[in-house]
TITOR-438581 format. One record per residue (C-alpha): residue number from 1; residue in three letters; x, y, z. Coordinates in steps of 0.25 Angstrom, whole numbers, plus 5000, padded with zeros to 4 digits. Layout:
<rs>
+------+------+------+------+------+
! resi ! resn !    u !    v !    w !
+------+------+------+------+------+
!  NUM !  ALA !    X !    Y !    Z !
...
+------+------+------+------+------+
</rs>
This chain:
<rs>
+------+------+------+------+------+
! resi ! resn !    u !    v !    w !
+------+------+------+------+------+
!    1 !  UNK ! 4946 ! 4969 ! 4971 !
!    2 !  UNK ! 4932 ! 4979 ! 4970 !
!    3 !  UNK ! 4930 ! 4975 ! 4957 !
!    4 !  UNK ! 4933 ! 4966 ! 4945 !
!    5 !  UNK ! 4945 ! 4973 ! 4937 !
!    6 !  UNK ! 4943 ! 4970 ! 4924 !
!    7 !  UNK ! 4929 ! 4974 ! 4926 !
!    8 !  UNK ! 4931 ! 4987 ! 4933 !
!    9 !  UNK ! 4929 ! 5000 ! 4922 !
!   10 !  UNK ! 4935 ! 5012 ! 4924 !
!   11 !  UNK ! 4930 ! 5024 ! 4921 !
!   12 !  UNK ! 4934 ! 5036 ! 4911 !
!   13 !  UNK ! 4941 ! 5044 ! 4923 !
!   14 !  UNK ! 4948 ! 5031 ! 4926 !
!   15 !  UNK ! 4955 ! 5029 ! 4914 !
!   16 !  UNK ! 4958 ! 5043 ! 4914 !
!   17 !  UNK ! 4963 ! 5043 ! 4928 !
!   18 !  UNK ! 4972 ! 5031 ! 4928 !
!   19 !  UNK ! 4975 ! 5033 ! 4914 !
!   20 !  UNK ! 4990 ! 5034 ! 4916 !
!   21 !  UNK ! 4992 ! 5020 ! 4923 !
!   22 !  UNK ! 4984 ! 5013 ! 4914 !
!   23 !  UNK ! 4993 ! 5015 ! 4906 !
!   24 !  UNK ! 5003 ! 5009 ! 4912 !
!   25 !  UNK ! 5008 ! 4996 ! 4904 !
!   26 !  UNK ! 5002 ! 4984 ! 4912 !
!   27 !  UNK ! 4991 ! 4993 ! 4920 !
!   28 !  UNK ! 4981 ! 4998 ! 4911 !
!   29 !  UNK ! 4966 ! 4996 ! 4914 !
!   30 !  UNK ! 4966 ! 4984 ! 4922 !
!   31 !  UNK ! 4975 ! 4988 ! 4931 !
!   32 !  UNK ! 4965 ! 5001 ! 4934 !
!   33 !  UNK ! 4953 ! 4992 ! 4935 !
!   34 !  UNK ! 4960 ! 4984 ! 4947 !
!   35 !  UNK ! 4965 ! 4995 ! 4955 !
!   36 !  UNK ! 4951 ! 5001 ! 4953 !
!   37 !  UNK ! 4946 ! 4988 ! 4957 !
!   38 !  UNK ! 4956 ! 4986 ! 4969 !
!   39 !  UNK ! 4956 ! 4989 ! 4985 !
!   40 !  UNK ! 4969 ! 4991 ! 4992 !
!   41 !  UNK ! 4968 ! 4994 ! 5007 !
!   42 !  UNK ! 4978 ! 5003 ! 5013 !
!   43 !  UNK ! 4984 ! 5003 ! 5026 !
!   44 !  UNK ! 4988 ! 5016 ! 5030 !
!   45 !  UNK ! 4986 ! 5031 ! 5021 !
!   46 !  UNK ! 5001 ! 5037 ! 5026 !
!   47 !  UNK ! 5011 ! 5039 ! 5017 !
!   48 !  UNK ! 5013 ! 5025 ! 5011 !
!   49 !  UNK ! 4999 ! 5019 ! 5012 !
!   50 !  UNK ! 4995 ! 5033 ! 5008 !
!   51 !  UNK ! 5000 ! 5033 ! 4997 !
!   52 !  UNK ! 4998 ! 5021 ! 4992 !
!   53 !  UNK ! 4982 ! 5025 ! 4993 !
!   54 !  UNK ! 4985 ! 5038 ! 4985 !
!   55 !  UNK ! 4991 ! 5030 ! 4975 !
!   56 !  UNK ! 4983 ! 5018 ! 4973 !
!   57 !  UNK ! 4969 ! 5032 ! 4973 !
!   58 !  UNK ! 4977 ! 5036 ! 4963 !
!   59 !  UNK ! 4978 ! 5023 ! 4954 !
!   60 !  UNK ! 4963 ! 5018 ! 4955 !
!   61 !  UNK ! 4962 ! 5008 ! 4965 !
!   62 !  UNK ! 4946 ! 5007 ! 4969 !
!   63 !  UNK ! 4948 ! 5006 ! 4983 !
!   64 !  UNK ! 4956 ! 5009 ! 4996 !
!   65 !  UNK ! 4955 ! 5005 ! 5010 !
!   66 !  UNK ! 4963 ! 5015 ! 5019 !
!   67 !  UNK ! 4967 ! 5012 ! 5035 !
!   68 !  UNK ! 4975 ! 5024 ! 5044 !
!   69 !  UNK ! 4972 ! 5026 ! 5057 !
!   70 !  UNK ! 4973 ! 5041 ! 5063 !
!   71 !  UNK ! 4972 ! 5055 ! 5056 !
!   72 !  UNK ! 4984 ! 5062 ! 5048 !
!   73 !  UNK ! 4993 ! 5068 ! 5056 !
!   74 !  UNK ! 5006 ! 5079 ! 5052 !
!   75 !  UNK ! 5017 ! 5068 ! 5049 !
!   76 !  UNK ! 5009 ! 5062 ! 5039 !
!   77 !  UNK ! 5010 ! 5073 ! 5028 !
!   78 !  UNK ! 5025 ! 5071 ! 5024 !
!   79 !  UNK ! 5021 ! 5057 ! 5018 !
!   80 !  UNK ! 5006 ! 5057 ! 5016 !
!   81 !  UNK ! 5004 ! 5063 ! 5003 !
!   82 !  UNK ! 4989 ! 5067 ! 5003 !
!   83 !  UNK ! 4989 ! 5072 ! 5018 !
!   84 !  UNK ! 4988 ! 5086 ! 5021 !
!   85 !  UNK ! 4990 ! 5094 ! 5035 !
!   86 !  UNK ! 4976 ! 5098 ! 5034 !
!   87 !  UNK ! 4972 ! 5083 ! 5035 !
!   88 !  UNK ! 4981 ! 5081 ! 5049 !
!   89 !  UNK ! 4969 ! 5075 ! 5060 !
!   90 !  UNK ! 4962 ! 5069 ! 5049 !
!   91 !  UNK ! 4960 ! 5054 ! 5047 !
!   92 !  UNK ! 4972 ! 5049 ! 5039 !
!   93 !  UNK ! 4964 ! 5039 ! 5031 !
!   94 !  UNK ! 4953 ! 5048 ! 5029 !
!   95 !  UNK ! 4961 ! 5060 ! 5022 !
!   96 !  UNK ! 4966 ! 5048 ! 5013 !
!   97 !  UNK ! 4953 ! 5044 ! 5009 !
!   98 !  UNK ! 4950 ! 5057 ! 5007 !
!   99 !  UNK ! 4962 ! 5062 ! 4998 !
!  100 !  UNK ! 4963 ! 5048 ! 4989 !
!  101 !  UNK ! 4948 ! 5050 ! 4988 !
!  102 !  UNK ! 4952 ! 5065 ! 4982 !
!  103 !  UNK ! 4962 ! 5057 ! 4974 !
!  104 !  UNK ! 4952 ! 5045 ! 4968 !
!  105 !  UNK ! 4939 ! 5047 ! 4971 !
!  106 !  UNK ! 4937 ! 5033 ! 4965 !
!  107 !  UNK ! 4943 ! 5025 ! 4976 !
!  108 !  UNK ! 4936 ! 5020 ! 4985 !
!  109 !  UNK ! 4942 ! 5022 ! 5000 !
!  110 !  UNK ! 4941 ! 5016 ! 5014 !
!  111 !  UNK ! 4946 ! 5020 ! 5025 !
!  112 !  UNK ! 4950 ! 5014 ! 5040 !
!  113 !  UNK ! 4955 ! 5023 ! 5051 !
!  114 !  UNK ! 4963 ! 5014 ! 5057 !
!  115 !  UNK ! 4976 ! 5005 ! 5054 !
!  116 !  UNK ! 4977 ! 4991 ! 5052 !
!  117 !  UNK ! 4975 ! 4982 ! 5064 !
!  118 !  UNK ! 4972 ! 4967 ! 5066 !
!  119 !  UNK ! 4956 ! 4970 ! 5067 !
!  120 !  UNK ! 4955 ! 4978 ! 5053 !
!  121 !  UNK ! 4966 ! 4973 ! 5043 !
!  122 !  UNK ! 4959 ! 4961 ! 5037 !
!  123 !  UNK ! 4945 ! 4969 ! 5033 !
!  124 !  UNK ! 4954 ! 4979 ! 5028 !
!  125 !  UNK ! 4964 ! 4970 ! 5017 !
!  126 !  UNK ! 4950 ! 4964 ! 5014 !
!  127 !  UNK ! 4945 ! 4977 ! 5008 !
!  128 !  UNK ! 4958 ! 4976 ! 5000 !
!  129 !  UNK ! 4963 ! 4970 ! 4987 !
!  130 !  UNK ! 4978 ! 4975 ! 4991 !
!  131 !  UNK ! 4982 ! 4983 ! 5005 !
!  132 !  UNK ! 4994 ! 4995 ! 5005 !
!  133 !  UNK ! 5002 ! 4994 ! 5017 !
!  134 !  UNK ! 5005 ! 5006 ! 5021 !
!  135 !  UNK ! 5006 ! 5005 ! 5037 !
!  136 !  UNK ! 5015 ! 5010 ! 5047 !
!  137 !  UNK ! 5016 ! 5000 ! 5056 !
!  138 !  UNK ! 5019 ! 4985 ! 5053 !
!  139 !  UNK ! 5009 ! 4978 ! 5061 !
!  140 !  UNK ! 4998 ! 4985 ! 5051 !
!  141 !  UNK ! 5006 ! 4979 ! 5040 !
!  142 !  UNK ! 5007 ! 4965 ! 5044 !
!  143 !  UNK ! 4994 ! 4965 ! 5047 !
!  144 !  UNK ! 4989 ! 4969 ! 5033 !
!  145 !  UNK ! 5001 ! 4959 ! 5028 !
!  146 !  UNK ! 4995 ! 4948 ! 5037 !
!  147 !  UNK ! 4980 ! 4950 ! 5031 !
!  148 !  UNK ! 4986 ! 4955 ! 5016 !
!  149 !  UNK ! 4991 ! 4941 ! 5017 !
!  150 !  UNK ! 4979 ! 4933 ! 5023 !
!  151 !  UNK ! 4970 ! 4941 ! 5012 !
!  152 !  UNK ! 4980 ! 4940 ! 5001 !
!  153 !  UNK ! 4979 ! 4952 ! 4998 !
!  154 !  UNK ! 4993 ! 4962 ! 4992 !
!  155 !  UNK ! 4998 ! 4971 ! 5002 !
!  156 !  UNK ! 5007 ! 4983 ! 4997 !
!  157 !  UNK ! 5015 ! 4986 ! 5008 !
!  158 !  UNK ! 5025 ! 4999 ! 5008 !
!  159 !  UNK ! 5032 ! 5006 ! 5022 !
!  160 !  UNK ! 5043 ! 5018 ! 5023 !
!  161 !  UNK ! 5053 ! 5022 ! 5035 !
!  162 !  UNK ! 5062 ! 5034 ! 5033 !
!  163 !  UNK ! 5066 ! 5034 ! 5018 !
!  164 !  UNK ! 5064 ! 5021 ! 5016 !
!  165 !  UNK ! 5052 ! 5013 ! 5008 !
!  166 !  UNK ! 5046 ! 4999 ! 5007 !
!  167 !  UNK ! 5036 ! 4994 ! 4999 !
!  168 !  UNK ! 5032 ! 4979 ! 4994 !
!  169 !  UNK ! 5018 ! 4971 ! 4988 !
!  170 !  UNK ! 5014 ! 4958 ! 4996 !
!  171 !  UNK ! 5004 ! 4948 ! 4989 !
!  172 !  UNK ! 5002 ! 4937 ! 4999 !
!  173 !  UNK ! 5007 ! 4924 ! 4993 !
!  174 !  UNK ! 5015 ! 4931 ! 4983 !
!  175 !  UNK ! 5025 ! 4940 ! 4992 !
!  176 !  UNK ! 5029 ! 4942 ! 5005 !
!  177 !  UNK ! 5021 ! 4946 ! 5015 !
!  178 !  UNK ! 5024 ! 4958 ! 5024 !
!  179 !  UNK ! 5029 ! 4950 ! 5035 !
!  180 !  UNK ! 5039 ! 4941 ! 5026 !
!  181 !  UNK ! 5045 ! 4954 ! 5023 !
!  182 !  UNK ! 5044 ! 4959 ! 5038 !
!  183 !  UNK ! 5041 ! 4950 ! 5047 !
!  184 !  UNK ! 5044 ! 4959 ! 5059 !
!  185 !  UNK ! 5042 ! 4973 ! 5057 !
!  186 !  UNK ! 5055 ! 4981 ! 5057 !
!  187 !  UNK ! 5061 ! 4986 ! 5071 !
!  188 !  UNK ! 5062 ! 5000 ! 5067 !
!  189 !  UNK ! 5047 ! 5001 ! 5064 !
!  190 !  UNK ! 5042 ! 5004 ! 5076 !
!  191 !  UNK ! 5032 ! 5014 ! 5076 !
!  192 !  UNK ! 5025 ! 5022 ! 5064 !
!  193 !  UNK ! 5026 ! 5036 ! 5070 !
!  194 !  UNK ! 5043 ! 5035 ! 5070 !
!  195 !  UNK ! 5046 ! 5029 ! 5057 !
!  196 !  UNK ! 5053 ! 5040 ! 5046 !
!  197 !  UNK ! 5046 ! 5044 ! 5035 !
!  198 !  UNK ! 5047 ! 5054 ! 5022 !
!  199 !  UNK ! 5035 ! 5056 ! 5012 !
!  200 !  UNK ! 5042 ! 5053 ! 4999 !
!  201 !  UNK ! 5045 ! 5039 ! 5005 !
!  202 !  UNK ! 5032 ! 5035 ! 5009 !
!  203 !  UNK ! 5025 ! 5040 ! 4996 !
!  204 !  UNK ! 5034 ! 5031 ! 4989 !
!  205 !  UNK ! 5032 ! 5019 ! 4996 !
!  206 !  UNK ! 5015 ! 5021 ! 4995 !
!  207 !  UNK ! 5015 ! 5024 ! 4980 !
!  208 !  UNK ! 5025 ! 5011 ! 4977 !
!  209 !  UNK ! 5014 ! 5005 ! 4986 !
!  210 !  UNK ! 5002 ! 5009 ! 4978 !
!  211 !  UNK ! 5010 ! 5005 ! 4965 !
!  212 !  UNK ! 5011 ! 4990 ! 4973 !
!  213 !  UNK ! 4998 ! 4990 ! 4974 !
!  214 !  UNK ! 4992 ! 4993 ! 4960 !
!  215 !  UNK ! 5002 ! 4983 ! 4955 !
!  216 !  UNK ! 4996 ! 4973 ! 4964 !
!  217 !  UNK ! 4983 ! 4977 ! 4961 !
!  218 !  UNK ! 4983 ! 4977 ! 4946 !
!  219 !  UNK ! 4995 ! 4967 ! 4940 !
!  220 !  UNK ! 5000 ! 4980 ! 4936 !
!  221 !  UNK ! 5018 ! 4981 ! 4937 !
!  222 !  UNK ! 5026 ! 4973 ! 4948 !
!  223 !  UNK ! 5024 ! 4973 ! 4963 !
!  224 !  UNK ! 5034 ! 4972 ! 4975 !
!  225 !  UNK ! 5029 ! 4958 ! 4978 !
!  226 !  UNK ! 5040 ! 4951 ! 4984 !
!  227 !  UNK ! 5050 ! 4964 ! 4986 !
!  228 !  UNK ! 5052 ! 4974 ! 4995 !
!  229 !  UNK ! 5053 ! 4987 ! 4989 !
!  230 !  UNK ! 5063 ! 4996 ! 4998 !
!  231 !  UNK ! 5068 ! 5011 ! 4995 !
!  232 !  UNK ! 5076 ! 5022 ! 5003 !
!  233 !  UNK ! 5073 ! 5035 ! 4997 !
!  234 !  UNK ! 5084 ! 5041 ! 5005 !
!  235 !  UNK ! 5093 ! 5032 ! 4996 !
!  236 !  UNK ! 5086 ! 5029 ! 4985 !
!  237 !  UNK ! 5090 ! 5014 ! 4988 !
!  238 !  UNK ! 5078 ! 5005 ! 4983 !
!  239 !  UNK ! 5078 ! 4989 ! 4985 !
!  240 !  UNK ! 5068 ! 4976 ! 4981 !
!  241 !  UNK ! 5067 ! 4967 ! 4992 !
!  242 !  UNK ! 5064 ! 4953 ! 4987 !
!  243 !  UNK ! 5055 ! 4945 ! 4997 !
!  244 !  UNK ! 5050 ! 4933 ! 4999 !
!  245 !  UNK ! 5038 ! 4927 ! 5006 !
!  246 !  UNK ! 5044 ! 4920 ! 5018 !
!  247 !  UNK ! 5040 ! 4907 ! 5024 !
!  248 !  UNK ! 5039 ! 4911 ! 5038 !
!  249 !  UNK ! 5030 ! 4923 ! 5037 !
!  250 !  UNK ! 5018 ! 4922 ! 5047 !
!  251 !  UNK ! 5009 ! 4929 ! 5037 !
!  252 !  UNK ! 5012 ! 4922 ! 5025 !
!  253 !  UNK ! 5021 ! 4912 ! 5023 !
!  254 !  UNK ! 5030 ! 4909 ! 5013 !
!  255 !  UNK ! 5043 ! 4908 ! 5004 !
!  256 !  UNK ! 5056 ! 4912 ! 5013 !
!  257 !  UNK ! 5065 ! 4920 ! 5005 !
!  258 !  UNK ! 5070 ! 4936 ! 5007 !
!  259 !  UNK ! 5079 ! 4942 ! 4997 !
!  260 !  UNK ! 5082 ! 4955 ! 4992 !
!  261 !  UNK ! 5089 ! 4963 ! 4980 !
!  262 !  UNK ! 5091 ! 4978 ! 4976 !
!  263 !  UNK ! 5086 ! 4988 ! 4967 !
+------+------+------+------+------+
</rs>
């Protein structure tokens, strides 16, 4: 972390500004003072990873590392929320730094044009205290799962298709890792330009997401450690996955084990 928590003030504005969820019962203060105090390095600013940033602006964490390759393009504005026609041909991370600047001017931003690849992802979890795993493709997210791991750092990880959400919280020697839980990426998840995807569904998986990631952060509530949160908004059917770090897993080892129950 930036700073020492407990030693961390906040100012008048920030008392006013966070007032109403430092009021919530367990959160209080100290919580504040550790997301102020925190870094969380997101992969990704779309509709999930977005989101997450706009949320965790919102909050007070003290710092965000951003990494999106390319420039905003029309499909984009059904699921990013602070994206506007008027930002098509811009840099993607850019107009993100831009608006959660607008949004907290107190966070401090970084930002990468590119994605993660074999040559970047380790600096990049280095600058972090947790990483939000908002990527497409799932060879970026077992990279940032394989170095989450080798760093032990937490890594909130949430992904959508069509109506359909998932969202879990990974804290190496403690849960799963992203490969006990997929160890080969699924069949159907081909490419990123193909895959179904409405707005409400995305925003939802990127703020339950941002809420992993203060809980992590700050002690504060309880995490999806050790479950797979899944929902079908065309439905309405919501389930718990129960999982278990698996003995075999070629990133980290572990107890075998899968099971599941419903909500």
């Amino acid at each position: 972390m930036n700073a020492t928590p407990d030693k961390l003030e906040l100012s008048e504005f920030d008392l006013q500004r966070y007032e109403r969820q430092i009021r919530l019962h367990g959160f209080g203060q100290q919580a504040q003072r550790r997301l102020k105090s925190s870094s969380v390095f997101v992969s990704r600013v779309g509709g999930v990873g977005g989101t997450a940033a706009m949320n965790l602006a919102r909050a007070g964490i003290g710092k965000l590392i951003l990494a999106h390759p390319g420039c905003a393009e029309p499909e984009y504005l059904n699921r990013w929320q602070l994206l506007f026609p008027t930002d098509i041909g811009r840099s993607a991370v850019d107009v993100w730094a831009e608006r959660l600047k607008s949004i907290n001017p107190d966070v401090e931003i970084v930002t990468l044009r590119d994605s993660v690849n074999e040559a970047n992802v380790a600096g990049l979890v280095a600058q972090a205290d947790l990483i939000v795993d908002g990527a497409p493709l799932f060879e970026e997210r077992y990279l940032m799962n394989r170095e989450a791991v080798a760093q032990r750092k937490p890594l909130c990880t949430g992904a959508v298709f069509g109506m359909e959400g998932y969202v879990t919280a990974i804290v190496p020697g403690d849960s799963p890792c992203l490969a006990c839980i997929y160890p080969e990426k699924p069949d159907y998840w081909t490419n990123k330009n193909v895959f179904p995807v409405i707005g409400p569904v995305a925003v939802i998986v990127g703020t339950t997401v941002a809420m992993e990631a203060i809980k992590l952060l700050t002690g504060f509530g309880t995490p999806l450690k050790n479950v797979l949160w899944f929902f079908d908004l065309e439905t309405n059917h919501s389930r718990r996955f129960h999982v278990n770090r698996k003995s075999d897993c070629p990133v980290c080892g572990g107890r075998p084990g899968h099971q599941h129950d419903g909500v």
